[in-house]
N, C-alpha and C positions, 0 to 999 in steps of 0.2 A: 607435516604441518603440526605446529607445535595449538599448546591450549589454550594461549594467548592468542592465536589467531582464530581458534575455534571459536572465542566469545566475541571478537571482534568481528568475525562473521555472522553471526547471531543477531548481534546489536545491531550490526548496518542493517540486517535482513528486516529487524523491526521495527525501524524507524523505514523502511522502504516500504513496508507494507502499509504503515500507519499514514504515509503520504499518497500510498495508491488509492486508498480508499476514496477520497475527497476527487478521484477520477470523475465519476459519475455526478459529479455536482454541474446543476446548468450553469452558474454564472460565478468569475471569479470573486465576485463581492458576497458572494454565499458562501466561502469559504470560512469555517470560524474554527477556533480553535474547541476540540469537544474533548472533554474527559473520557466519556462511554469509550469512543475511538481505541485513546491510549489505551484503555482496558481491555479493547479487545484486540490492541495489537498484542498485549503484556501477553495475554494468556497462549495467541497465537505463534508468539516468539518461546511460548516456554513448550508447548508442542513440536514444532520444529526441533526444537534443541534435544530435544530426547528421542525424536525420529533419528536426528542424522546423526548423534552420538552412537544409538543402536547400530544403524549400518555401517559404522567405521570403528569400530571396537578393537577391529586388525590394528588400527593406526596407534589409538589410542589404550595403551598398557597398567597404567596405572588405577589400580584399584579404587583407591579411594579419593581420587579426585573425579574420576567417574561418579563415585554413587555421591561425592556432594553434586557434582551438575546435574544426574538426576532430579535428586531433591533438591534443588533448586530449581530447575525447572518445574518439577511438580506444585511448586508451590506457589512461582511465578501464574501456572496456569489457574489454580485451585484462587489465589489471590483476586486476579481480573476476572475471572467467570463470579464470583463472589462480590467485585465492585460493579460490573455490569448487570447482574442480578439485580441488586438492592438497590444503586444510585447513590448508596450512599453520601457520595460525597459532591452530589449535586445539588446545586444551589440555585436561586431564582434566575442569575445572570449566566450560569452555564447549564442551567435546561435551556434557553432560548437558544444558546450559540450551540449546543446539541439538537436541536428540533432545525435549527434554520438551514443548515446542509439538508438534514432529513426531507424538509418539505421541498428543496431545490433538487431533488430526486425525482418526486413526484413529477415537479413540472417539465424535467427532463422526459423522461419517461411516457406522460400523458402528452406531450406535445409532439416529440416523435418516433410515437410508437404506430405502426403502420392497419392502420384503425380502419373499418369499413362499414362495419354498422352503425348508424345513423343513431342511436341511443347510446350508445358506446361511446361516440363521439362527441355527443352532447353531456353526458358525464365525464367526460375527461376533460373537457372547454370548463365545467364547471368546479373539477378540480383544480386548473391551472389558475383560473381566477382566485376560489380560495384560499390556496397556498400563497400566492404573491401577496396577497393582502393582510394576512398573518405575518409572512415573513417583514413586509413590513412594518404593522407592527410591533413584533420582537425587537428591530432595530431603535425602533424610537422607543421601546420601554428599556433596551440596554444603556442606549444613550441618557435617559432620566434617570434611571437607577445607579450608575457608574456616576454622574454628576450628582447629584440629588440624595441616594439613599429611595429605600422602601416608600412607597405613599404611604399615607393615613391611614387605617382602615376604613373598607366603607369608599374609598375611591373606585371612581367606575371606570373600566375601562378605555384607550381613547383610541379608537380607530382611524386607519389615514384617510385622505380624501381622496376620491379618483384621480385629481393631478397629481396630489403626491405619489402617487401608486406607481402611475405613468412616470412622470422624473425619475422615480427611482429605479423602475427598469429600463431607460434608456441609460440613468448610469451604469447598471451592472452590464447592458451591454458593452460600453464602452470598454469596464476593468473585461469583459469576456475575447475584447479581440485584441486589448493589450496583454491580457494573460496567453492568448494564443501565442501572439509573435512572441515572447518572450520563452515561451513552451517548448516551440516548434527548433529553434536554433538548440535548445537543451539536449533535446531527442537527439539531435544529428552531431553532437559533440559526443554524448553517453555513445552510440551507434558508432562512432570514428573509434572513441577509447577504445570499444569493446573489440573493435574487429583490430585494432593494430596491434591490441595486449594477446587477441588469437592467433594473429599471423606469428609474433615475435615468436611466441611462446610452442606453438608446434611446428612450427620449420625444422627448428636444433634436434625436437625428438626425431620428424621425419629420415632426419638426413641420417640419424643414427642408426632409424630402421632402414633404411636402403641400404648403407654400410652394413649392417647385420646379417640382411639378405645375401648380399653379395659375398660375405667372406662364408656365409652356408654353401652358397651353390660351390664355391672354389674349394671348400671342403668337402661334397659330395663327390667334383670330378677328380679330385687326386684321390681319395677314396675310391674312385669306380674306376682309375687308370690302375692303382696299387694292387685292388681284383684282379684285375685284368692281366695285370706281369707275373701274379703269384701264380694263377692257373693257367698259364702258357707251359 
């Protein structure tokens, strides 16, 4: 495997991880795009790369495009632990589309997490209401700020109303069972590739180690007949 395919590995690797995250979100319509993420995929793709670079060193001979993908990866990593630290580069509209997965966790989480004390349960009911009502919220300050710009200073905040609240989680239900169906056939296509790219791909070798086997054993007994005539 050449080192073109090494970074092309990498890359898919990162951006796969950067999509798994958003696993754990309750509702498709919580899905936002978050900088943090990218950061912590960046950094977690520059760790990989220098994991699996280490272990394949056999493969990989050349000097010094090793120790640039080192350093690059180290830097990759040192870069997003550094953007994730500080936020740097976070702003009024992607901290909200940062926090809005975040608190769709929560509700994840507190709703079906397998809860049995009665206090426990009565804080997690009271987490799941907060969080939706925030998340909502964030949508209508994203939506005023993306059309609008900043308020005034001195503007007060504007909370939604329990209808709104309600509408707007029977919509995310809605994106949550079209995000399913839409999911579930994904799964089972990535699951078809995967197993036909493994069937193709070690048959040929199998059949070369059975052929390999076979021409040892036929070499062991002409070998053990060849004994056998010599010390007659």
């Amino acid at each position: 495997m050449g080192y073109g395919r090494f970074a092309a590995m990498i890359a898919t690797s990162t951006v796969v991880m950067l999509a798994l995250m958003y696993l754990n979100t309750y509702a498709l319509d919580h899905v936002c795009f978050s900088q943090t993420r990218v950061w912590m995929a960046l950094y977690m793709g520059g760790v990989m790369a220098i994991i699996m670079l280490a272990f394949m060193l056999g493969m990989y001979t050349n000097r010094k495009a090793n120790i640039a993908i080192f350093a690059g990866a180290a830097m990759a990593f040192a870069v997003g632990v550094g953007l994730v630290r500080t936020q740097a580069t976070v702003g009024d509209v992607a901290w909200m589309k940062v926090m809005i997965p975040h608190h769709s966790i929560a509700i994840l989480t507190s709703e079906r997490a397998n809860i049995s004390d009665p206090r426990v349960r009565e804080l997690a009911d009271a987490i799941i209401e907060a969080q939706r009502a925030e998340i909502a919220e964030m949508k209508l300050h994203i939506g005023d700020i993306e059309a609008n710009g900043d308020a005034p200073a001195g503007t007060p905040g504007t909370r939604p109303t329990e209808e709104r609240i309600k509408k707007m989680m029977m919509e995310g239900m809605g994106w949550m069972m079209e995000g399913m169906a839409l999911f579930l056939p994904l799964v089972i296509v990535f699951l078809s590739v995967g197993i036909i790219y493994f069937v193709r791909n070690t048959q040929p070798r199998d059949k070369v180690a059975r052929a390999l086997l076979v021409e040892d054993e036929r070499a062991k007994r002409s070998a053990s007949t060849c004994w056998k005539a010599a010390t007659k």
